[in-house]
N, C-alpha and C positions, 0 to 999 in steps of 0.2 A: 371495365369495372373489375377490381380486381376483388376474388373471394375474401367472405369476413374471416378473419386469424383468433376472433375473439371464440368460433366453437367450429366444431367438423360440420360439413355439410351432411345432413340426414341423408339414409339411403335414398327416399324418394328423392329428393332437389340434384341427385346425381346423374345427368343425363347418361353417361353410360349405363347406367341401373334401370335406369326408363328405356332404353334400346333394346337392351337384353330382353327384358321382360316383355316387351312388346315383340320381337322377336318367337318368343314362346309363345305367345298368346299367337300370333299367326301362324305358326308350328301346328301347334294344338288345333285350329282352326282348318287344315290340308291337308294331316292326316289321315283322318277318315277318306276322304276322297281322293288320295294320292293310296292308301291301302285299296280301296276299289280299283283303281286305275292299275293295281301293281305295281307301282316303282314308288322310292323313296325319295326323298325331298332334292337332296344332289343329282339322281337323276333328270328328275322334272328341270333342273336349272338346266342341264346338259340337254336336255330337251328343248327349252327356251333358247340357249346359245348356236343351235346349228339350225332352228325354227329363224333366228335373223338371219345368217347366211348357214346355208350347210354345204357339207364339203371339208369342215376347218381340219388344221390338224390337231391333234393330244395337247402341242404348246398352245396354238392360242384359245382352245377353250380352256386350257389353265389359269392361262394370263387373265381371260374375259372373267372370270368367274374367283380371279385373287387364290388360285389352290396350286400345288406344286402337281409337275406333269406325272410325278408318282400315285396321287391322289386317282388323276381323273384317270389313268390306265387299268384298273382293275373296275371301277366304276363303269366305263365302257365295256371292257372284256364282258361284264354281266348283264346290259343292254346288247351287247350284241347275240350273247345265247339265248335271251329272252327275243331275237327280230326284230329290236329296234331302231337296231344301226347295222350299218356295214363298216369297217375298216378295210384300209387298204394301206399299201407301201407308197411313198410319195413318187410318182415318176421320176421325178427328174432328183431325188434326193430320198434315198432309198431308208434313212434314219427316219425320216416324217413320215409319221401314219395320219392320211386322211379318215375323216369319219363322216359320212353319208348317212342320212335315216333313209329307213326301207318305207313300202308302203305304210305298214302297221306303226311305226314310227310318226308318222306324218299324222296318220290318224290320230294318234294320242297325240301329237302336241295341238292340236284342235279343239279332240276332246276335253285336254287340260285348261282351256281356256276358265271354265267355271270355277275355277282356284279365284281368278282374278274378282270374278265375280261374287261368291260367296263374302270376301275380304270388301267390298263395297259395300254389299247388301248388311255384314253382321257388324261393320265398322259406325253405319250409322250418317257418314260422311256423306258427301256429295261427291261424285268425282273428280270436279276444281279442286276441290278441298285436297282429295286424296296426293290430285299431282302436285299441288302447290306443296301440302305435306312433306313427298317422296322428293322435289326437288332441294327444298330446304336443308333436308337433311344428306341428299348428296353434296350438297353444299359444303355441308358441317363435313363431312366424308374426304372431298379434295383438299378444302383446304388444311387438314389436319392432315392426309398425304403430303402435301405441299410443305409441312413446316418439319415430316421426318425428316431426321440426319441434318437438321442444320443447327441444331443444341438449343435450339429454344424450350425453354419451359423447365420443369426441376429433373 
């Protein structure tokens, strides 16, 4: 269905504008409890990313997380003064820095779990609701990866 040409779409009916803002509004919603926690929001994600395998290196928690390895290098450096990771030189490829969480580490990506939860409890949803939600819209995520660089669209 292709958009009306007869007026602009209003900010609301503009789903990047609904992303964004929903975005913030789950910002606003972490927080307070990522301020307790001490770490800030891109932590917590760097937290998440070696919570499913740890060990990774600098590149692919970059890659997992869409940020350049510049990004997440100092981001790490200040998890690791705070205890919450280890780094290391990669054995066998001494340019890779592994990153390992320490005990305290582990602890807080456990403790953090209640993010997920707070986002269920003040969202109102169901938790089908929520995945089916979060799926759709990775959905709408790949395939608008998928159509970069190949000249579609204006």
């Amino acid at each position: 269905m292709p958009l009306p040409k007869d007026r602009p779409l209003a900010l609301d009916e503009q789903i990047c504008f609904t992303l964004y803002r929903t975005a913030m509004s789950i910002n606003r919603t972490y927080k307070p409890m990522l301020d307790e926690m001490g770490i800030t929001y891109p932590q917590y994600l760097v937290l998440n990313v070696l919570g499913e395998e740890d060990g990774r290196t600098i590149g692919t928690i970059a890659a997992r997380l869409a940020l350049d390895s510049s990004t997440i290098t100092p981001l790490v450096k200040r998890m690791e003064a705070a205890g919450l990771v280890q780094r290391r030189r990669g054995p066998d490829n001494e340019r890779e820095v592994q990153v390992r969480l320490t005990e305290a580490g582990r602890a807080l990506f456990a403790r953090s779990r209640c993010l997920g939860e707070a986002l269920l409890q003040r969202s109102g949803l169901t938790l089908p609701q929520l995945d089916a939600l979060n799926r759709e819209i990775q959905a709408l995520g790949a395939a608008l990866d998928d159509q970069r660089g190949r000249g579609f669209g204006p």
